[in-house]
C-alpha positions as CSV (number, residue, x, y, z in Angstrom):
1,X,-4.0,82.7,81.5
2,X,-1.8,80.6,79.3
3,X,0.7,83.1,79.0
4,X,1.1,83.9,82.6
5,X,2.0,80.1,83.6
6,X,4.8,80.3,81.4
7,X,5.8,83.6,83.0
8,X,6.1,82.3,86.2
9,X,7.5,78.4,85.0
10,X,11.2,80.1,84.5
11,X,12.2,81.6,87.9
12,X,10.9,78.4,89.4
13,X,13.0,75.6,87.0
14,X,16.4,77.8,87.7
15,X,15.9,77.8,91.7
16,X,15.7,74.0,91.5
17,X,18.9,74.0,89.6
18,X,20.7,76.0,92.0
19,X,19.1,74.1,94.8
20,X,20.8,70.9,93.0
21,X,23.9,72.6,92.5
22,X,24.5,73.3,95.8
23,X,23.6,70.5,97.4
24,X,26.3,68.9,95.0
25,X,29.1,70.8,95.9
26,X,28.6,70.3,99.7
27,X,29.0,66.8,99.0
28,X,31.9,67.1,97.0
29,X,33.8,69.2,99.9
30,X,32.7,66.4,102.6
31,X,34.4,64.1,100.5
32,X,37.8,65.5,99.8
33,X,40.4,64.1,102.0
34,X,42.6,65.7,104.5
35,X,45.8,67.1,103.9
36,X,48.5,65.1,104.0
37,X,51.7,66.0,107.0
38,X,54.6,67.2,105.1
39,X,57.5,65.4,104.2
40,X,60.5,67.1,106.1
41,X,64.2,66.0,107.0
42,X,65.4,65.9,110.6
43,X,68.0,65.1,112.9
44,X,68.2,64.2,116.8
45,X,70.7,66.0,118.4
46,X,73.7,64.1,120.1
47,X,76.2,65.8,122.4
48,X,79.8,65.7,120.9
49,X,83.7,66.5,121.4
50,X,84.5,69.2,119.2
51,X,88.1,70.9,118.9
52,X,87.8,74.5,118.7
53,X,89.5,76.4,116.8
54,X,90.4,79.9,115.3
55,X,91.1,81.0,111.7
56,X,93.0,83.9,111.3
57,X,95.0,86.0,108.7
58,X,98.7,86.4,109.2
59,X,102.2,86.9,107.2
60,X,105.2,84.7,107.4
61,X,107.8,86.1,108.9
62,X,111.8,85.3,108.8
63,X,113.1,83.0,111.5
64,X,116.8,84.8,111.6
65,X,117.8,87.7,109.3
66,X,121.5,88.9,108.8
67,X,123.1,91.8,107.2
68,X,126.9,91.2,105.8
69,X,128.7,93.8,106.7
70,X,132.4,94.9,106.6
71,X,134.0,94.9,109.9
72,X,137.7,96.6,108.4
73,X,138.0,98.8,105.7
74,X,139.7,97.7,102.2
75,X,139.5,96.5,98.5
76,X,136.8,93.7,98.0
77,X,139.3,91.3,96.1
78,X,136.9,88.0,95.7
79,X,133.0,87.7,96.3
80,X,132.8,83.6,97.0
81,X,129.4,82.9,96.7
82,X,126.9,82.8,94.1
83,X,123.9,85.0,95.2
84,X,120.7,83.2,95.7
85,X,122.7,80.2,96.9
86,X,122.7,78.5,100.5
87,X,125.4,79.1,102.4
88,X,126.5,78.1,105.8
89,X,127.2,79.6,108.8
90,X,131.3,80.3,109.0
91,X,131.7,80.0,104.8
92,X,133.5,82.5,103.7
93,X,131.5,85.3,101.6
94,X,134.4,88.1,100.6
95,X,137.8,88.5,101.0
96,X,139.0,91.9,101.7
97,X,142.8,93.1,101.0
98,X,144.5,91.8,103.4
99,X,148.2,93.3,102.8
100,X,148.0,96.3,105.5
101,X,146.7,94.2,107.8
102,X,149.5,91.4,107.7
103,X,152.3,94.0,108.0
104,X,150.5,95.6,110.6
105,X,150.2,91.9,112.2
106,X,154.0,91.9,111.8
107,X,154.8,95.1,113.2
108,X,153.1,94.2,116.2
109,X,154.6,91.0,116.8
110,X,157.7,92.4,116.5
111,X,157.0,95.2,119.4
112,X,156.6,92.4,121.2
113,X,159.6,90.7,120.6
114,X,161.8,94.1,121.3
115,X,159.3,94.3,125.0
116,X,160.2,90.7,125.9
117,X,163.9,91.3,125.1
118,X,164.0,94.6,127.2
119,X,162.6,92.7,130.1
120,X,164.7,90.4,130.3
121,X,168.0,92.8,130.6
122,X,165.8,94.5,133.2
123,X,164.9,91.3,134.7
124,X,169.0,90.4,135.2
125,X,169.5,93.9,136.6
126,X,166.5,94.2,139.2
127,X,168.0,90.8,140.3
128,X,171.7,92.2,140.4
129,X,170.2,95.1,142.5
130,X,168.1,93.1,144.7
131,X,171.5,91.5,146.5
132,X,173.6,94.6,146.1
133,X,170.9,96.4,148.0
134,X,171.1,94.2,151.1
135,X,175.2,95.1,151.3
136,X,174.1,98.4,150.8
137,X,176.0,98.5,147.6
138,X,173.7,100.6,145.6
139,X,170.8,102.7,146.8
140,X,167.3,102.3,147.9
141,X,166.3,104.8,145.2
142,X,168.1,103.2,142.6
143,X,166.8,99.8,143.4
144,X,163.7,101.3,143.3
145,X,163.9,102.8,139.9
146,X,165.3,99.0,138.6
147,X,162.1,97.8,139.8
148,X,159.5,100.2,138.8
149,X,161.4,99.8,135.1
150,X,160.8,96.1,136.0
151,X,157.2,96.8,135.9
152,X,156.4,98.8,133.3
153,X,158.3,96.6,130.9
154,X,156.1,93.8,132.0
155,X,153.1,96.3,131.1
156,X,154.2,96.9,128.1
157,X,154.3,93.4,127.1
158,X,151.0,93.0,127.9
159,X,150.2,95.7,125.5
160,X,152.0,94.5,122.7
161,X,150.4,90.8,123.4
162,X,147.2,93.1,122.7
163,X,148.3,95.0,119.8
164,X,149.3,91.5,118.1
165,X,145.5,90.1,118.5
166,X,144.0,93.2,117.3
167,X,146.3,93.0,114.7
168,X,145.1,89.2,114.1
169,X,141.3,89.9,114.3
170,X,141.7,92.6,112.1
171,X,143.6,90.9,109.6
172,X,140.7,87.7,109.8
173,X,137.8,90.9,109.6
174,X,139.6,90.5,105.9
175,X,137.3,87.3,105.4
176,X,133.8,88.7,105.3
177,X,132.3,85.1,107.0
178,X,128.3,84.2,106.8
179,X,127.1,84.9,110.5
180,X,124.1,82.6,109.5
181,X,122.7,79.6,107.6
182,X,120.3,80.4,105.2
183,X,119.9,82.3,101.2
184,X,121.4,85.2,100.7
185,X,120.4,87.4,98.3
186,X,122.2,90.0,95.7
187,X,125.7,91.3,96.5
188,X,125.6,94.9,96.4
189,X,129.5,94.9,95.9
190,X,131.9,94.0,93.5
191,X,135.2,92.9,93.1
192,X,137.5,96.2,93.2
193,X,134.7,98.0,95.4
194,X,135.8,100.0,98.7
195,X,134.4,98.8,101.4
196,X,134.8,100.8,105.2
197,X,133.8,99.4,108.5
198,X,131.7,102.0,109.5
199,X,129.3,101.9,106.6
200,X,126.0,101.6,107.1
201,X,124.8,99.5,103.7
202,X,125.2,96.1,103.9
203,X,127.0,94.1,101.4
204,X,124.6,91.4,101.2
205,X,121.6,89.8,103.5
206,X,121.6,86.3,104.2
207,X,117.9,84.8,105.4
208,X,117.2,81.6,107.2
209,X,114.1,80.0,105.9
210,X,113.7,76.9,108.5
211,X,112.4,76.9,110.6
212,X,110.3,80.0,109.9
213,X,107.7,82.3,112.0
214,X,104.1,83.3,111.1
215,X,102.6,85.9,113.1
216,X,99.1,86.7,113.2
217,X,96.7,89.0,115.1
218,X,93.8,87.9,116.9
219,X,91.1,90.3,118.8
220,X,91.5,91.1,122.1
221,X,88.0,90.3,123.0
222,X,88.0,87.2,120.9
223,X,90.9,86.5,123.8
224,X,89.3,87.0,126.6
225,X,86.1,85.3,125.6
226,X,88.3,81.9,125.3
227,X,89.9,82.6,128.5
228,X,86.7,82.8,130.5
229,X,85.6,80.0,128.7
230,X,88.8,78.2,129.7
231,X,88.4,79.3,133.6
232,X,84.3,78.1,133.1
233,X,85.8,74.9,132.7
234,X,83.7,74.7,129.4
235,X,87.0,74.4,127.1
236,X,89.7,72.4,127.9
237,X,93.1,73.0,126.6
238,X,96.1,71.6,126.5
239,X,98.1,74.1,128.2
240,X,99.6,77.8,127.7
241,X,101.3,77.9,124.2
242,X,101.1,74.5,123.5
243,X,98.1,75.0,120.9
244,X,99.1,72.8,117.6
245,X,98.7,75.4,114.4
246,X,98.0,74.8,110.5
247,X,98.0,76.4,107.4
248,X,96.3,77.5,104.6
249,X,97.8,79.1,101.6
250,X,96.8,82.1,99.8
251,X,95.6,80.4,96.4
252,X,96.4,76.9,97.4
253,X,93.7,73.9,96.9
254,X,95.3,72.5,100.0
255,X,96.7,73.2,103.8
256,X,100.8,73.0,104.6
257,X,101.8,69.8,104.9
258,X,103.9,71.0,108.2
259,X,102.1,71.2,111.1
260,X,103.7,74.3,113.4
261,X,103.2,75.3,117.1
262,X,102.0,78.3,119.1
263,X,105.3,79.9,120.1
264,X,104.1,82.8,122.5
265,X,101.3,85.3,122.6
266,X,102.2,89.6,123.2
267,X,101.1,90.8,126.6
268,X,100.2,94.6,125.1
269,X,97.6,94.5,122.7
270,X,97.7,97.2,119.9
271,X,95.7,100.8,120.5
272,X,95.4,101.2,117.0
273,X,93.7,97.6,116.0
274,X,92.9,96.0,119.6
275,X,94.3,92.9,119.0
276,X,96.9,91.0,120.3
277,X,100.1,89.3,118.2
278,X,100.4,85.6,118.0
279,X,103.8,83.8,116.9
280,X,103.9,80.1,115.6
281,X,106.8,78.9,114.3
282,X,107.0,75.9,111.4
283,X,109.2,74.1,109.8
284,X,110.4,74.8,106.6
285,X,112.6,71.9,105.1
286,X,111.7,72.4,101.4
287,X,111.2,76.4,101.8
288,X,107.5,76.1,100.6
289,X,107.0,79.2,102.7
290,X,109.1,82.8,102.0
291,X,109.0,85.9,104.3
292,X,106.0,88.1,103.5
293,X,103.8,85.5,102.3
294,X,100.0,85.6,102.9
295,X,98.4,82.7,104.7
296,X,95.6,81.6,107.2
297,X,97.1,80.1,110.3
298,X,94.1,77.9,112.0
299,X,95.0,77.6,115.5
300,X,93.8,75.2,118.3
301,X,92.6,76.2,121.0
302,X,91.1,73.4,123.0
303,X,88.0,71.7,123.2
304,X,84.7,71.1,124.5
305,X,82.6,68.7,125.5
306,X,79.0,67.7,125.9
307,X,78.6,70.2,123.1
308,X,75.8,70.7,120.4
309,X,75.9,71.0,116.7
310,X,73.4,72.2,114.4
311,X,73.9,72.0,110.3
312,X,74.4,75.8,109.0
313,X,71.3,75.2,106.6
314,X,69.0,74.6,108.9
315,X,69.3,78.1,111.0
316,X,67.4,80.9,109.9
317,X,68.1,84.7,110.7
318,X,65.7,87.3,111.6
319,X,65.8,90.5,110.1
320,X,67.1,91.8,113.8
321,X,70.0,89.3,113.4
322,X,68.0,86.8,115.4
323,X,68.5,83.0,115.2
324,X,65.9,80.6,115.4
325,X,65.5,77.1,113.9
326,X,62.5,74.5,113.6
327,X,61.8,71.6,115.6
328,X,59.7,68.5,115.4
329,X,57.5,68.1,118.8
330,X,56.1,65.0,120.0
331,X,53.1,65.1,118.2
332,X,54.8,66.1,114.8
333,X,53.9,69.4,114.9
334,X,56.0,72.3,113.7
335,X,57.4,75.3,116.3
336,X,60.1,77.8,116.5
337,X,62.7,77.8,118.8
338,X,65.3,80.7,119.4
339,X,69.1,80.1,119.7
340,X,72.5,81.5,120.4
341,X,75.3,80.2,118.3
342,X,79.1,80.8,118.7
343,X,81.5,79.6,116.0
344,X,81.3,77.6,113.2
345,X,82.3,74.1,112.9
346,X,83.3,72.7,109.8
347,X,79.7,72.8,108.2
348,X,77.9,73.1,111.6
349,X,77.2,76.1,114.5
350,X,78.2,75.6,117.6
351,X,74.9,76.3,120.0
352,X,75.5,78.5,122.9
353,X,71.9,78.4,124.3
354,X,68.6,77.3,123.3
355,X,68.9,73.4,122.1
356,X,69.4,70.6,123.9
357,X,70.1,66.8,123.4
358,X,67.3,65.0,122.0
359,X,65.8,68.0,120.0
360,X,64.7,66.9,116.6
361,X,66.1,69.9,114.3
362,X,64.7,70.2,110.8
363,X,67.2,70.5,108.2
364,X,65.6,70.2,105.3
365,X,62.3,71.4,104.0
366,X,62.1,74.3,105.6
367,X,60.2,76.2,102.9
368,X,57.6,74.0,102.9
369,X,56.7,74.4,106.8
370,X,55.2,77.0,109.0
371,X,54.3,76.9,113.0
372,X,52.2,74.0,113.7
373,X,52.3,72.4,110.8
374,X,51.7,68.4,111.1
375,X,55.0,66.8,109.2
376,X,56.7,63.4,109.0
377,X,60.3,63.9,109.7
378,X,62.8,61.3,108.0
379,X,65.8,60.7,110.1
380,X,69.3,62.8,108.8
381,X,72.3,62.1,109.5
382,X,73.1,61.4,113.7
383,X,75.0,64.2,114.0
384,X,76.2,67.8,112.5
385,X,79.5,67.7,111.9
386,X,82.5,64.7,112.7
387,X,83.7,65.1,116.0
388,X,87.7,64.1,114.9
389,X,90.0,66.8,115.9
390,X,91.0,67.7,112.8
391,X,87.2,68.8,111.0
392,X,87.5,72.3,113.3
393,X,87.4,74.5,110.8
394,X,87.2,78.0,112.3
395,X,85.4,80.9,110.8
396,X,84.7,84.4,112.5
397,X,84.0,84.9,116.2
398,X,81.0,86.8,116.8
């Protein structure tokens, strides 16, 4: 008997320890507190002015080009300029042998002298026949023949008047003359070199560098989007190729300090690319920018009101390309709302649909929140991005 109370003794001290056990975790779990709301940043959204605008590659392009070329034939006998130089429109660039052309200056004028002497002998004898005529002294025929010689004379002067200033403008061909202002480049003649006026080489290319042109290419669609936008009455612009544009340089910490202008926009767009050519033209005083250059011309291209900005780290993309972004409700919960977005702003999108004033967007915290999920949303900043004209900063259209 002893040893079966000390069988059963065992089993019946470790149920009262489990019983304890228990009983002391339940209370510790009724005593833990609740979780407390997550700590989140958030901002209330305020409608705005923004200046749209577009980013887009381009090249610079050369405002006037000129190619010097030889409008007589002859010996180069100077070259006048140094080549990389400036020169002016009217400076003289080469001067050409002049010799032939002087005599042939001088055998003209003198053809002209002898047609002016003849005419005046037949002059005095059409005038002679003219009253001998009336007494019938001499004959109708003959009289005739005084004045048709009387004529022909006076055509012939005309002719010679001619030959002299072709003689003249040949013999000032002789100074090759800059059509343009602007640099020219290397001479591809020397002095002693024969030049004719029918070649088709030129003898040296002058460039004018200010003002100069940057042409860019922007997508038809891209185009039309604005346009409807424009007619919508949801951008407003300042008129038809008035649009202000600026630069960016390739490799340059900072923008042009010119400011240029939308000069005119093609009316075909391009089969190939299906986009559309844009000119600006800028000035060019210190000739920062050369032809061929690689820049970003940021055009713009009105602006709209009333509109909404979100920060670009608070949006979150789907893995169907989706947009969404998280908002504080009135009871400081979390939810998901879906939006469009257009362009980007500076460090902002621009929201097409889905937000609206007042929202309370979180912007940061995000990885710390899910759908209704209690938080307590510290005030950001009061708005996305400035609203001064000149933080648009265009990226890509959708």
């Amino acid at each position: 008997m002893p040893m079966s109370r000390k069988t059963f003794s065992f089993p019946l001290l470790g149920l009262v320890v489990l019983t304890v056990a228990a009983c002391d975790d339940q209370k510790q779990h009724a005593a833990a507190p609740a979780p407390a709301p997550v700590e989140v940043t958030a901002i209330t959204l305020e409608p705005q002015h923004v200046a749209l605008s577009t980013e887009l590659p381009g090249r610079t392009v050369a405002y006037r080009v000129a190619d010097v070329r030889p409008q007589v034939s002859g010996i180069i006998q100077k070259r006048l300029f140094q080549e990389g130089s400036e020169v002016k429109a009217g400076q003289q660039l080469y001067q050409i042998d002049p010799a032939s052309y002087q005599a042939t200056l001088a055998s003209a004028k003198a053809d002209l002298a002898k047609a002016k002497a003849n005419l005046k002998s037949v002059e005095a004898k059409a005038a002679r026949y003219a009253d001998l005529v009336q007494i019938d002294a001499v004959s109708k025929q003959d009289y005739d023949d005084v004045v048709a010689t009387l004529d022909q004379d006076k055509a012939q002067i005309l002719v010679a008047e001619a030959e002299v200033q072709t003689a003249s403008i040949n013999l000032e061909y002789t100074r090759v003359i800059a059509p343009i202002t602007g640099r020219i480049g290397k001479s591809t003649v020397t002095e002693g070199a024969l030049v004719t006026a029918s070649q088709t080489s030129s003898m040296a290319t002058i460039t004018q560098l200010d003002p100069i042109f940057v042409d860019v290419n922007q997508s038809s669609s891209d185009l039309i989007r604005l346009r409807e936008a424009v007619a919508a009455g949801q951008i407003k612009t300042g008129g038809a190729n008035q649009a202000p544009v600026t630069l960016m340089l390739d490799g340059a910490a900072k923008g042009y300090a010119y400011p240029g202008k939308l000069q005119f926009s093609e009316v075909t767009v391009d089969q190939s690319t299906g986009a559309v050519q844009l000119r600006a033209v800028f000035p060019n005083p210190n000739h920062d920018l050369f032809p061929g250059l690689f820049v970003r011309a940021r055009i713009e291209q009105g602006g709209k009101d009333q509109a909404i900005l979100v920060p670009q780290r608070s949006l979150v993309r789907n893995p169907n390309g989706s947009a969404f972004v998280w908002l504080v409700g009135t009871d400081n919960k979390v939810l998901q709302r879906q939006v469009e977005v257009g362009q980007a702003i500076g460090d902002a999108w621009l929201v097409d649909k889905g937000l609206e004033p007042g929202d309370k967007v979180v912007t940061d915290g995000l990885q710390k929140i899910k759908v209704g999920a209690e938080v307590r949303a510290i005030a950001g900043p009061a708005k996305a991005a400035a609203d001064t004209p000149n933080a648009a900063a265009a990226a890509a259209q959708r």
